[in-house]
PyMOL Python script that loads the backbone (N, CA, C, O; Angstrom):
from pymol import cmd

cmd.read_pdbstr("""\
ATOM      1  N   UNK A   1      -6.710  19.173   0.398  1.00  0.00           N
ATOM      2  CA  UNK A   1      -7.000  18.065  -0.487  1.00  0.00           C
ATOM      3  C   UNK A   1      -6.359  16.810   0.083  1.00  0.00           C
ATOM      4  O   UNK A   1      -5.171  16.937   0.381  1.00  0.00           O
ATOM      5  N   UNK A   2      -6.911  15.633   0.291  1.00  0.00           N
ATOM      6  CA  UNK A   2      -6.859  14.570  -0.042  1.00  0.00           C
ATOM      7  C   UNK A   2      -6.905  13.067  -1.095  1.00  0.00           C
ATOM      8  O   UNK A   2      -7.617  12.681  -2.022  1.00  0.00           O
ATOM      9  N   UNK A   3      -5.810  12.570  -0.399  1.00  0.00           N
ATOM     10  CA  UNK A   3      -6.013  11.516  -1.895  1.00  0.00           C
ATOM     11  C   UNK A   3      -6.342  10.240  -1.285  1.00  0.00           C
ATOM     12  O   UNK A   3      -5.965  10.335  -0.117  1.00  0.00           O
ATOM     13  N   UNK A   4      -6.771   9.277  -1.448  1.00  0.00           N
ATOM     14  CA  UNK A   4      -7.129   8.335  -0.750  1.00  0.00           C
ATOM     15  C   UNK A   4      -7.158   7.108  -2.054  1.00  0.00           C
ATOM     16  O   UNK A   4      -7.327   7.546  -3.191  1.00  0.00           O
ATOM     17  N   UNK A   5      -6.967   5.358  -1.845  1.00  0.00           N
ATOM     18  CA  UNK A   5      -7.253   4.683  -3.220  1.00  0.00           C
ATOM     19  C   UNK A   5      -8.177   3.661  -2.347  1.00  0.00           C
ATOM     20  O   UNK A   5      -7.850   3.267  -1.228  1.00  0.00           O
ATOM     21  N   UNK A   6      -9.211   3.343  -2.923  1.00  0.00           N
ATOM     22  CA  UNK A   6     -10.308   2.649  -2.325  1.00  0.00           C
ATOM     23  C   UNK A   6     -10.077   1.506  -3.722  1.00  0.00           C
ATOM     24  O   UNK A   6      -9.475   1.721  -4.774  1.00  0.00           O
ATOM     25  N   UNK A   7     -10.865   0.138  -3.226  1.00  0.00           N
ATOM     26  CA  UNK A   7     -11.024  -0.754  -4.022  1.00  0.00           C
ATOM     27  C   UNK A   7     -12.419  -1.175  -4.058  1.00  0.00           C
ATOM     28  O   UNK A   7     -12.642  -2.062  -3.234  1.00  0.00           O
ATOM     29  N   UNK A   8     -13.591  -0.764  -4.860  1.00  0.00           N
ATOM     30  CA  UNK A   8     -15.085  -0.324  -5.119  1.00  0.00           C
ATOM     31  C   UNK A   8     -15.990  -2.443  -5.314  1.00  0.00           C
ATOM     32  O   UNK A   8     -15.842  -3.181  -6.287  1.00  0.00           O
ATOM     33  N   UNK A   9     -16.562  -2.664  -4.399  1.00  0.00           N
ATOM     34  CA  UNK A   9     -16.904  -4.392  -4.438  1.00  0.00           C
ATOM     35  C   UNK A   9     -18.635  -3.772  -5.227  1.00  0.00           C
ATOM     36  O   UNK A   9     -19.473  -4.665  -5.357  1.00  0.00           O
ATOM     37  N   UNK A  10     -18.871  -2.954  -5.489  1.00  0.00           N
ATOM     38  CA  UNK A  10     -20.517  -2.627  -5.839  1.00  0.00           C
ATOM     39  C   UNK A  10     -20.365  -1.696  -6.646  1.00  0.00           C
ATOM     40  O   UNK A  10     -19.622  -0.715  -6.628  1.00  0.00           O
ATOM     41  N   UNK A  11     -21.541  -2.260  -7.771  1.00  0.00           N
ATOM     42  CA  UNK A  11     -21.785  -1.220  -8.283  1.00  0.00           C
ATOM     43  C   UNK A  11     -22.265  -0.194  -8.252  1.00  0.00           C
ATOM     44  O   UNK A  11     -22.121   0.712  -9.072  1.00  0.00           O
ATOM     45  N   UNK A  12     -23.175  -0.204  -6.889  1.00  0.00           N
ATOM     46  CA  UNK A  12     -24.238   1.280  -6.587  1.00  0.00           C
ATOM     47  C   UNK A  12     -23.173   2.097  -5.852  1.00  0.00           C
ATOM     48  O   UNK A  12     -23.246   3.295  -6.125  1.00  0.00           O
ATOM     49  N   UNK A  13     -22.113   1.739  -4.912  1.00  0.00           N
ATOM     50  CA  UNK A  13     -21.270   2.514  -4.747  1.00  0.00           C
ATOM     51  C   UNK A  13     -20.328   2.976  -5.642  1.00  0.00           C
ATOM     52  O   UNK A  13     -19.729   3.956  -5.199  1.00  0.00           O
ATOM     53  N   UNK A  14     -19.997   2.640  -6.695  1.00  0.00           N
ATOM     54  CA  UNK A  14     -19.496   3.036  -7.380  1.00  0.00           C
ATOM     55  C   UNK A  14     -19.944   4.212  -8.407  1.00  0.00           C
ATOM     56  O   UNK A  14     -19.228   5.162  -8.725  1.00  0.00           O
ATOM     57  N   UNK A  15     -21.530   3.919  -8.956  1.00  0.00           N
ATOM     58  CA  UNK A  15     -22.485   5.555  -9.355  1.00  0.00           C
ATOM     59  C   UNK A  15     -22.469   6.222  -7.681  1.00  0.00           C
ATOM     60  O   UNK A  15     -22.594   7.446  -7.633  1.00  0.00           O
ATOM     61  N   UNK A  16     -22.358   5.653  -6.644  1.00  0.00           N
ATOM     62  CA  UNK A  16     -22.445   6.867  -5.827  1.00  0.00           C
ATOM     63  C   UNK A  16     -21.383   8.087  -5.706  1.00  0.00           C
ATOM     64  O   UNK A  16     -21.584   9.249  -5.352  1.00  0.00           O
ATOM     65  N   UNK A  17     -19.649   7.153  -6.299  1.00  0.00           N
ATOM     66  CA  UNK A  17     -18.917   8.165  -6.548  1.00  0.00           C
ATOM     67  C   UNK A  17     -18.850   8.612  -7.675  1.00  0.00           C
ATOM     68  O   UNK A  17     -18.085   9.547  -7.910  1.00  0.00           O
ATOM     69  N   UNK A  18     -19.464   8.177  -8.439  1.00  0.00           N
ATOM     70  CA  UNK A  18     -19.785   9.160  -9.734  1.00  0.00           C
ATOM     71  C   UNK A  18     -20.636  10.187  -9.784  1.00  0.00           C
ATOM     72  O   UNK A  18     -20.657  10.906 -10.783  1.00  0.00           O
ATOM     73  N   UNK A  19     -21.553  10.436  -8.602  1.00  0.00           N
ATOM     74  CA  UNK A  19     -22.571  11.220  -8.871  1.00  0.00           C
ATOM     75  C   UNK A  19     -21.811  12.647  -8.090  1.00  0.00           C
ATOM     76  O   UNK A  19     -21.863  13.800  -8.519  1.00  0.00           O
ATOM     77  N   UNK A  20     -20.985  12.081  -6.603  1.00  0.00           N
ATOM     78  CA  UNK A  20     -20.321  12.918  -6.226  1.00  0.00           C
ATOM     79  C   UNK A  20     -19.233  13.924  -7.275  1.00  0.00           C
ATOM     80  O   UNK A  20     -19.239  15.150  -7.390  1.00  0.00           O
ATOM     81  N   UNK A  21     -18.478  13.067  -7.848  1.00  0.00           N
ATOM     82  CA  UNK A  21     -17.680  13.522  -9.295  1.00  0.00           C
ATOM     83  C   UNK A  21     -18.510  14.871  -9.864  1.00  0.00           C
ATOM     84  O   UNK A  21     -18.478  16.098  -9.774  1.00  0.00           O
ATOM     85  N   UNK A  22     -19.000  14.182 -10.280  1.00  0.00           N
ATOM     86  CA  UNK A  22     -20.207  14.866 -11.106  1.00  0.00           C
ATOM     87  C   UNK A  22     -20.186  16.003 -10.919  1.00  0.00           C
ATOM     88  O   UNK A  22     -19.943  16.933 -11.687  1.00  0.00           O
ATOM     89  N   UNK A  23     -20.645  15.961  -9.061  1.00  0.00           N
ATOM     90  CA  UNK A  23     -21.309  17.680  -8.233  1.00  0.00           C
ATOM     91  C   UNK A  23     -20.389  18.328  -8.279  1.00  0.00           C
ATOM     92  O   UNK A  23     -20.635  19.527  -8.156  1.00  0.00           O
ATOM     93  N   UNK A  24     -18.646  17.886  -8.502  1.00  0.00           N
ATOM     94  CA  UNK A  24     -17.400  18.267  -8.202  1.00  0.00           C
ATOM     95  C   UNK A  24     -16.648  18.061  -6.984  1.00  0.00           C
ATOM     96  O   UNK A  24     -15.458  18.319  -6.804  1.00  0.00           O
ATOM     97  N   UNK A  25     -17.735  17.413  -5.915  1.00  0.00           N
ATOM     98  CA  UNK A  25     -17.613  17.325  -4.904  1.00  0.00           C
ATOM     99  C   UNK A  25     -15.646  16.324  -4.807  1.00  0.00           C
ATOM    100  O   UNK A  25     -14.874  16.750  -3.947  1.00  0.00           O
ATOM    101  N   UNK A  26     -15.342  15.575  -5.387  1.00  0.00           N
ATOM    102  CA  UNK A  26     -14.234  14.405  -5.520  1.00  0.00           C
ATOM    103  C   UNK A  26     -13.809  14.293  -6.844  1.00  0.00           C
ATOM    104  O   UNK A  26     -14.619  14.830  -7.599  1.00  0.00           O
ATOM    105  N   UNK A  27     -12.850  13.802  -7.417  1.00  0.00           N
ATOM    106  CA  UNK A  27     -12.575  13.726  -8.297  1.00  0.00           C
ATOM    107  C   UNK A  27     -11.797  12.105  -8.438  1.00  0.00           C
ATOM    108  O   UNK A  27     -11.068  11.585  -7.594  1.00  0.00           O
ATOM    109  N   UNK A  28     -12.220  11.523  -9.795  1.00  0.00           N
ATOM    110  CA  UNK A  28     -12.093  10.226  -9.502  1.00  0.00           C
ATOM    111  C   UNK A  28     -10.960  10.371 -10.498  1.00  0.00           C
ATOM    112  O   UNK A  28     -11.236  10.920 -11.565  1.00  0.00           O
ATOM    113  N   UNK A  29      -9.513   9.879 -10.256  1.00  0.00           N
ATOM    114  CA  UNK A  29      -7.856  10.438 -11.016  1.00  0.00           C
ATOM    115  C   UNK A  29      -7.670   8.874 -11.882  1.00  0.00           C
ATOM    116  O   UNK A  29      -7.088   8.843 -12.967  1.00  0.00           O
ATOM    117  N   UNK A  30      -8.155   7.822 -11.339  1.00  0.00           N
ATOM    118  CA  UNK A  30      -7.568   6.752 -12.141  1.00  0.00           C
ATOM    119  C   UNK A  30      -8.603   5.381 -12.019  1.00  0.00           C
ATOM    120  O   UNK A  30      -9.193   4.828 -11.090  1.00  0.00           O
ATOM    121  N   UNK A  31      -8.513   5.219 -13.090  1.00  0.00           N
ATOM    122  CA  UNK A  31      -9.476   3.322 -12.928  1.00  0.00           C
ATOM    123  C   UNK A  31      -8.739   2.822 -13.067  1.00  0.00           C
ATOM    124  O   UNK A  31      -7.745   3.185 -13.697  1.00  0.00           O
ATOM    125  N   UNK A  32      -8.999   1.222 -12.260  1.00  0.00           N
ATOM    126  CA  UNK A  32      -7.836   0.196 -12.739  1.00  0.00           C
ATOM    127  C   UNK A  32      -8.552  -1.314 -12.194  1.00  0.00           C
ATOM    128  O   UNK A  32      -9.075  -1.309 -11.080  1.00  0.00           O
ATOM    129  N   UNK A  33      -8.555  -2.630 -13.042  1.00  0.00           N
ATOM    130  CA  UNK A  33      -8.466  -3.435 -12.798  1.00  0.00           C
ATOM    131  C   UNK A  33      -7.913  -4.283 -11.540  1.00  0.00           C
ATOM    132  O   UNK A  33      -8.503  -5.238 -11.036  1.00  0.00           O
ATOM    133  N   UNK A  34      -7.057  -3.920 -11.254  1.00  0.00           N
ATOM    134  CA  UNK A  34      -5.966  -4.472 -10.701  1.00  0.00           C
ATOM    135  C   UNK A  34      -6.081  -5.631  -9.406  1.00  0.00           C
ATOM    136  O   UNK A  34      -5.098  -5.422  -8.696  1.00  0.00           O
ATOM    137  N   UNK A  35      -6.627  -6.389  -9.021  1.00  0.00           N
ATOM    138  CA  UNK A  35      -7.045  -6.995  -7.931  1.00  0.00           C
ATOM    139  C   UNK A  35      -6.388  -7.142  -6.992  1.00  0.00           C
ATOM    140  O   UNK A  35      -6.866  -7.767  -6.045  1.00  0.00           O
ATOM    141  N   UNK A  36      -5.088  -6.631  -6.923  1.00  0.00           N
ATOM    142  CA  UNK A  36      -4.410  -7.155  -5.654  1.00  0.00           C
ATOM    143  C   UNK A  36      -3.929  -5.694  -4.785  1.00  0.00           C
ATOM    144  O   UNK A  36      -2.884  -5.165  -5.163  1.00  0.00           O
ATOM    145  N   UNK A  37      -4.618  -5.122  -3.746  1.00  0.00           N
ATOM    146  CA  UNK A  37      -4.561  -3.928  -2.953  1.00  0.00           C
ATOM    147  C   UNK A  37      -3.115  -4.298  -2.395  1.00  0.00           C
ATOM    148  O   UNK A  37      -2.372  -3.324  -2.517  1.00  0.00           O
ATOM    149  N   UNK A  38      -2.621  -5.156  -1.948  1.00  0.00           N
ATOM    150  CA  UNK A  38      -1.413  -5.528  -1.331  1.00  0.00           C
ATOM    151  C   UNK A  38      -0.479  -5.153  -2.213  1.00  0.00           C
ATOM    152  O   UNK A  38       0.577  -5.036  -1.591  1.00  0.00           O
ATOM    153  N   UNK A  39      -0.363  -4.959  -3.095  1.00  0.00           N
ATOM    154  CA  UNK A  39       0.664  -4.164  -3.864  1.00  0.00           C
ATOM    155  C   UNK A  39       0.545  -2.792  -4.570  1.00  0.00           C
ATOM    156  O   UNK A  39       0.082  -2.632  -5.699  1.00  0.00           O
ATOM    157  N   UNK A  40       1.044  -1.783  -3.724  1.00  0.00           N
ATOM    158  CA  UNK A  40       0.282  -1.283  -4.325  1.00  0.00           C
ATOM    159  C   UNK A  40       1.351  -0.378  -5.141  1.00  0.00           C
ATOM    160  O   UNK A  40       2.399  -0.465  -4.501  1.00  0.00           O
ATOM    161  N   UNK A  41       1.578   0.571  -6.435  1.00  0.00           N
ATOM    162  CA  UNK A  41       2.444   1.571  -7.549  1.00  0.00           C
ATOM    163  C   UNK A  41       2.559   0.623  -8.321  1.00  0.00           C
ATOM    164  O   UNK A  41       2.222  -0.528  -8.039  1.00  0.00           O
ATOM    165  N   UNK A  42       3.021   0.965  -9.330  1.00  0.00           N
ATOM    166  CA  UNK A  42       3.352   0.671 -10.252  1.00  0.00           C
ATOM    167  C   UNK A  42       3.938  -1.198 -10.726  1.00  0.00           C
ATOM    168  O   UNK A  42       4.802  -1.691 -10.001  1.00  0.00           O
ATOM    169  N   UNK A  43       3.488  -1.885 -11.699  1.00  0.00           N
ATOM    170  CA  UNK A  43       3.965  -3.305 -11.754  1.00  0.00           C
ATOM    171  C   UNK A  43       5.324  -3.144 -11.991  1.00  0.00           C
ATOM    172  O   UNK A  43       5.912  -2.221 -12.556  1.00  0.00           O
ATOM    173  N   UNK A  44       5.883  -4.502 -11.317  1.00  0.00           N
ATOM    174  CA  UNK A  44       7.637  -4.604 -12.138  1.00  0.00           C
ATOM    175  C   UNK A  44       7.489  -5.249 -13.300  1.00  0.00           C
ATOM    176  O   UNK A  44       6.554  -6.036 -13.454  1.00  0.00           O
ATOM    177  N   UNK A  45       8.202  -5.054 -14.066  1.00  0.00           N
ATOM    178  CA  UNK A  45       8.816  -5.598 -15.534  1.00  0.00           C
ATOM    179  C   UNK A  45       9.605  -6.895 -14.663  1.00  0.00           C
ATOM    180  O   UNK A  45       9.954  -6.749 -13.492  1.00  0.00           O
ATOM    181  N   UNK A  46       9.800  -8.047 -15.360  1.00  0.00           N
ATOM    182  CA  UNK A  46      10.014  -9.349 -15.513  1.00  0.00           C
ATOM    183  C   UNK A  46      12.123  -8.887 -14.694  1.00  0.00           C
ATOM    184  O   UNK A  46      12.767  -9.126 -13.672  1.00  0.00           O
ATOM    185  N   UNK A  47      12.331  -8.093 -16.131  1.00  0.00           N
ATOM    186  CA  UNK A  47      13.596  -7.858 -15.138  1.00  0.00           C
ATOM    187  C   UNK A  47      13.623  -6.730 -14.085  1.00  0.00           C
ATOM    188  O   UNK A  47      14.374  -6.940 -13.132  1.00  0.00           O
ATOM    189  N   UNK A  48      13.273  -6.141 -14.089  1.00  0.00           N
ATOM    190  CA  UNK A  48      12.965  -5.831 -12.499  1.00  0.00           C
ATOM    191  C   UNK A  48      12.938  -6.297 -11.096  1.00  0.00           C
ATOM    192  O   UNK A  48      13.518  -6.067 -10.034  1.00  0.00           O
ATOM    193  N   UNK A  49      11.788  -7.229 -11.677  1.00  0.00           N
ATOM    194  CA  UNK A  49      11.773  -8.126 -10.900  1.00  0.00           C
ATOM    195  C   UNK A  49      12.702  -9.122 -10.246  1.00  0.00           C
ATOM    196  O   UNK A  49      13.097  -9.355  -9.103  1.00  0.00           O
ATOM    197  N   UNK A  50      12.943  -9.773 -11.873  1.00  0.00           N
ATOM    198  CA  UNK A  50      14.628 -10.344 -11.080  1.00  0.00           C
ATOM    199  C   UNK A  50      15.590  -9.782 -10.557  1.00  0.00           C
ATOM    200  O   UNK A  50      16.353 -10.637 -10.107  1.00  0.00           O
ATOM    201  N   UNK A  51      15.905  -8.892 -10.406  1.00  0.00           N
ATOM    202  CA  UNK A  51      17.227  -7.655  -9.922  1.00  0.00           C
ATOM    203  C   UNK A  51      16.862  -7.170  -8.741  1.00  0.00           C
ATOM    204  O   UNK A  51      17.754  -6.838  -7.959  1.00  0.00           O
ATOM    205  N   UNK A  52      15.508  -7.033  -8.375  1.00  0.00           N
ATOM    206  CA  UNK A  52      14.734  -7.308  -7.036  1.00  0.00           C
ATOM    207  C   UNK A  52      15.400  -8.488  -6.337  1.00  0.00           C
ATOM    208  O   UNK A  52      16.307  -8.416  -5.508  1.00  0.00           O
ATOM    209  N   UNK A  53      14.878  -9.450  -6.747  1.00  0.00           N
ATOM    210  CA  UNK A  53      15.421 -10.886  -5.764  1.00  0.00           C
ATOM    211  C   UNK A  53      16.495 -11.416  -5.878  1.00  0.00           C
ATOM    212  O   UNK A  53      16.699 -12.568  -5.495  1.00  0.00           O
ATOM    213  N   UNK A  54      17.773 -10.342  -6.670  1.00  0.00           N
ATOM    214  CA  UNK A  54      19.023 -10.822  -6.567  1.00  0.00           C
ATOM    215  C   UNK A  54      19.385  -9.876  -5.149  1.00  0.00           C
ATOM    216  O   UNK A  54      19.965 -10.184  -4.108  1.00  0.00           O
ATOM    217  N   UNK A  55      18.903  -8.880  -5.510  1.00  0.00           N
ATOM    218  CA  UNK A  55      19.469  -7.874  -4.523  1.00  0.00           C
ATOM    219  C   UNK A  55      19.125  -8.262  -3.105  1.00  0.00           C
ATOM    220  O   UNK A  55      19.828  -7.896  -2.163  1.00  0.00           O
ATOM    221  N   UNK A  56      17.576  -9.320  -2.886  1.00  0.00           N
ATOM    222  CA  UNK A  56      17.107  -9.649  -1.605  1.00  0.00           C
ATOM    223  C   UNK A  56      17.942 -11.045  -1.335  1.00  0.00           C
ATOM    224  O   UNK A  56      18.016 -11.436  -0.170  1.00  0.00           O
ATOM    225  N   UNK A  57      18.570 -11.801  -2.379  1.00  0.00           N
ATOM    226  CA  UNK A  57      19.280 -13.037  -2.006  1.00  0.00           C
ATOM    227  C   UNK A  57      20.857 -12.299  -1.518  1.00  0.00           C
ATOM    228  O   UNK A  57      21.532 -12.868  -0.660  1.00  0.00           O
ATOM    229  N   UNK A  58      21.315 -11.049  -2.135  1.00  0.00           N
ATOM    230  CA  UNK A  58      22.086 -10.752  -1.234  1.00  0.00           C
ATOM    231  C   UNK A  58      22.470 -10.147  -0.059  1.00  0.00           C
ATOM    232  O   UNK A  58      23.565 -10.106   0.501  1.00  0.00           O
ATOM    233  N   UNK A  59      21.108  -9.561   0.301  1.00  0.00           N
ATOM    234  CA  UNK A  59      21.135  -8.767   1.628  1.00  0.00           C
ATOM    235  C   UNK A  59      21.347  -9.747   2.880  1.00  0.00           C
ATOM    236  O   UNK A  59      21.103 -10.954   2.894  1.00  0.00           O
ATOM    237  N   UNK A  60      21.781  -9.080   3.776  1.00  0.00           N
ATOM    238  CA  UNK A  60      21.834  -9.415   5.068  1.00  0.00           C
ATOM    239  C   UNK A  60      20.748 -10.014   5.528  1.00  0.00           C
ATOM    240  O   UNK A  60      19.652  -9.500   5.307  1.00  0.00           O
ATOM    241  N   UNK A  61      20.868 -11.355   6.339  1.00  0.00           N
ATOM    242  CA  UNK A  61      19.563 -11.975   7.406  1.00  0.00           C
ATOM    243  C   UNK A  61      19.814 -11.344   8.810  1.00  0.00           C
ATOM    244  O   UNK A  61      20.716 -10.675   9.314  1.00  0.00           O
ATOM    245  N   UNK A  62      18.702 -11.814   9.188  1.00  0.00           N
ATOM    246  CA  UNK A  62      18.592 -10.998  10.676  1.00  0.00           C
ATOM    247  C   UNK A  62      17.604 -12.223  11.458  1.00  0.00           C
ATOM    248  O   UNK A  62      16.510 -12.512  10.972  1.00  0.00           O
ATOM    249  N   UNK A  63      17.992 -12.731  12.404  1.00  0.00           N
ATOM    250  CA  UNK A  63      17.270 -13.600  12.869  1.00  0.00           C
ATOM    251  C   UNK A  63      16.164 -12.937  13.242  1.00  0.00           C
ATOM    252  O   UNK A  63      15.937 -11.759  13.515  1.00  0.00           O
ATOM    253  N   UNK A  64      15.403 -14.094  13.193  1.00  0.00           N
ATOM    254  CA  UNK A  64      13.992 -13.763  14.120  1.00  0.00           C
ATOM    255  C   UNK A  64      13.868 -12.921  15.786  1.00  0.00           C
ATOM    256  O   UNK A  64      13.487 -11.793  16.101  1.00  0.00           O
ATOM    257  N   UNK A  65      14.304 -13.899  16.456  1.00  0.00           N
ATOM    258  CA  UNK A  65      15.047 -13.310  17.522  1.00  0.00           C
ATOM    259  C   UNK A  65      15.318 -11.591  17.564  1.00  0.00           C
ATOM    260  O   UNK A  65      14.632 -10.843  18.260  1.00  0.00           O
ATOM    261  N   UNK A  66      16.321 -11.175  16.781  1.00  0.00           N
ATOM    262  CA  UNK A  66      16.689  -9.883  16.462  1.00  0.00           C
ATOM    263  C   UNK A  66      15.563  -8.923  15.946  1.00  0.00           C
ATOM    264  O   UNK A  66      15.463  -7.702  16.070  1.00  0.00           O
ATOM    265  N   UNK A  67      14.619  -9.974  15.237  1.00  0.00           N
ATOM    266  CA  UNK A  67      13.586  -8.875  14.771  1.00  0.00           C
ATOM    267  C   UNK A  67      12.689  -8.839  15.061  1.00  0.00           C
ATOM    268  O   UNK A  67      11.813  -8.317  14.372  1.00  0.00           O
ATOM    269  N   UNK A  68      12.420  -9.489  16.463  1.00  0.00           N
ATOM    270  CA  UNK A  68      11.643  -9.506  17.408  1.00  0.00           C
ATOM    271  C   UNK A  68      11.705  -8.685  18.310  1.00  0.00           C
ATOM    272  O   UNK A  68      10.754  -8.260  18.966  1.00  0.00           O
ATOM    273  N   UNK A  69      13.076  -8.334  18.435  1.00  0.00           N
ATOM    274  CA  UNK A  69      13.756  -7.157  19.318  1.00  0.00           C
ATOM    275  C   UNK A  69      13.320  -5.546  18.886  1.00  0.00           C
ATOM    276  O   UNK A  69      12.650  -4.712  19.495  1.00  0.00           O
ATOM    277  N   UNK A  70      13.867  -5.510  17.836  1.00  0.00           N
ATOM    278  CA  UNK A  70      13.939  -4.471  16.788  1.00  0.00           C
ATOM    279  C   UNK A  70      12.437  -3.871  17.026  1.00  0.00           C
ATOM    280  O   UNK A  70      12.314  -2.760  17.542  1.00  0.00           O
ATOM    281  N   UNK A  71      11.547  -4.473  16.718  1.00  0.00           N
ATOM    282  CA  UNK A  71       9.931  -4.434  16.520  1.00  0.00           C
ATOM    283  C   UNK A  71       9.538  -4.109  18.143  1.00  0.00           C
ATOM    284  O   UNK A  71       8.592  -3.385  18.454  1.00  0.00           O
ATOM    285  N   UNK A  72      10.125  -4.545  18.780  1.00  0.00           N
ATOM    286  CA  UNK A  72       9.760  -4.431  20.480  1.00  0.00           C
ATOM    287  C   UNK A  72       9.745  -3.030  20.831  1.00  0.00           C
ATOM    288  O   UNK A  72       8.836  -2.237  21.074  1.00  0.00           O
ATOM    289  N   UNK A  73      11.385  -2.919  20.777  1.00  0.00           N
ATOM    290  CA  UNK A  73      11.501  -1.500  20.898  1.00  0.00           C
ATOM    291  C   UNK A  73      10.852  -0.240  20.060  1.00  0.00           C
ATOM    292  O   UNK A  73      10.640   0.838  20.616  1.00  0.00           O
ATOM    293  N   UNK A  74      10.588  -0.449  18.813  1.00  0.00           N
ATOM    294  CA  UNK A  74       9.909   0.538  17.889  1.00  0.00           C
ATOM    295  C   UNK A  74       8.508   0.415  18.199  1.00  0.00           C
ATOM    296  O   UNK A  74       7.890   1.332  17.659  1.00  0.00           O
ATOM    297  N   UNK A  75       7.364  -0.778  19.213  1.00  0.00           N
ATOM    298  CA  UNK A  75       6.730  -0.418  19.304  1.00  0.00           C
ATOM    299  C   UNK A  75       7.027   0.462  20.885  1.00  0.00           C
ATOM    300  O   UNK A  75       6.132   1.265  21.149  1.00  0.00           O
ATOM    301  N   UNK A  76       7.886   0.397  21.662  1.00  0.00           N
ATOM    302  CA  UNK A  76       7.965   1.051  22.860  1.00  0.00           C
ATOM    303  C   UNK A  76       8.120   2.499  22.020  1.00  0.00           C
ATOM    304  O   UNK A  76       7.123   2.834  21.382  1.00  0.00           O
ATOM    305  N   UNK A  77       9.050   3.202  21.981  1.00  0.00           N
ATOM    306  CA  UNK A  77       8.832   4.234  20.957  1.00  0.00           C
ATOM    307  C   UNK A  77       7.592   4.802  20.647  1.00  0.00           C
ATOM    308  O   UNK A  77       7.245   5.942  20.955  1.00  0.00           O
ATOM    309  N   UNK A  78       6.832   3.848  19.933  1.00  0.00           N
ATOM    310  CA  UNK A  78       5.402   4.931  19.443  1.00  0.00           C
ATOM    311  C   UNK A  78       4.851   4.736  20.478  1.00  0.00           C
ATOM    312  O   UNK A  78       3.852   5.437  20.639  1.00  0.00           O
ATOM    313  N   UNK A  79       5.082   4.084  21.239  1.00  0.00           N
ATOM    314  CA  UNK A  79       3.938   3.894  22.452  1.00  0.00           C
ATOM    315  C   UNK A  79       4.081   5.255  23.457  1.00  0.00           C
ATOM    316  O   UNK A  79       3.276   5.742  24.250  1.00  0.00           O
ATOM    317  N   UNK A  80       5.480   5.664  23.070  1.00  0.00           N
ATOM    318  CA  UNK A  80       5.790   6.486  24.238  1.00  0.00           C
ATOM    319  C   UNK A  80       5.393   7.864  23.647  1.00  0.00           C
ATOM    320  O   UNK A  80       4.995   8.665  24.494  1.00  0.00           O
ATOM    321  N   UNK A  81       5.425   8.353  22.207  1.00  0.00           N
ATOM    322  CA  UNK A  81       5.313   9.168  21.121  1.00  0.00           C
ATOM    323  C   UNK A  81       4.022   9.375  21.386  1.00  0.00           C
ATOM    324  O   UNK A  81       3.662  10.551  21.433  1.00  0.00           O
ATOM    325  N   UNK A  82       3.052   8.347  21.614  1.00  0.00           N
ATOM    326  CA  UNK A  82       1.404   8.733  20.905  1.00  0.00           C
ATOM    327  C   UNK A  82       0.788   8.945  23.094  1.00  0.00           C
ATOM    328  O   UNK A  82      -0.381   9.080  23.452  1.00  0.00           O
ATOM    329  N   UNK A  83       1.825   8.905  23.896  1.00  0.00           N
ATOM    330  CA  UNK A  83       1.109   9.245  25.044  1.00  0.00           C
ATOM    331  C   UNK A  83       0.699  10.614  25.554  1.00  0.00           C
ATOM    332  O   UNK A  83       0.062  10.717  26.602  1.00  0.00           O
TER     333      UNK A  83
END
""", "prot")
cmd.dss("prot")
cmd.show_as("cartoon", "prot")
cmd.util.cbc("prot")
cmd.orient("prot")
């Protein structure tokens, strides 16, 4: 089994996964409004949220520079992983 979350722009694709449903072929687990794929679980609550961006105003910076580095090497890594 697989789970996969698609975001449906048509309606004929959308009876197309209903018809699949249907056969049993897939099973469709959740509807949702939600327009923004870039975020994706659960919303934060207001304070949440804020306790989020206290915790990111106190973390550590890392220059650019450094995380240019960082990213260099981790792509050398998979590069060397996926040969």
């Amino acid at each position: 089994m697989h789970t996969i979350t698609l975001q449906i722009n048509n309606n004929d694709a959308l009876e197309t996964l209903r018809a699949l449903e249907n056969k049993h072929f897939i099973s469709i687990i959740e509807n949702s409004d939600f327009d923004s794929p870039s975020l994706p679980g659960e919303p934060l609550s207001l304070a949440e949220f804020k306790c989020w961006i206290n915790e990111a105003e106190v973390a550590p910076a890392v220059s650019l520079i450094q995380a240019k580095e960082i990213w260099a090497g981790k792509k050398r890594q998979l590069q060397q992983l996926t040969k």
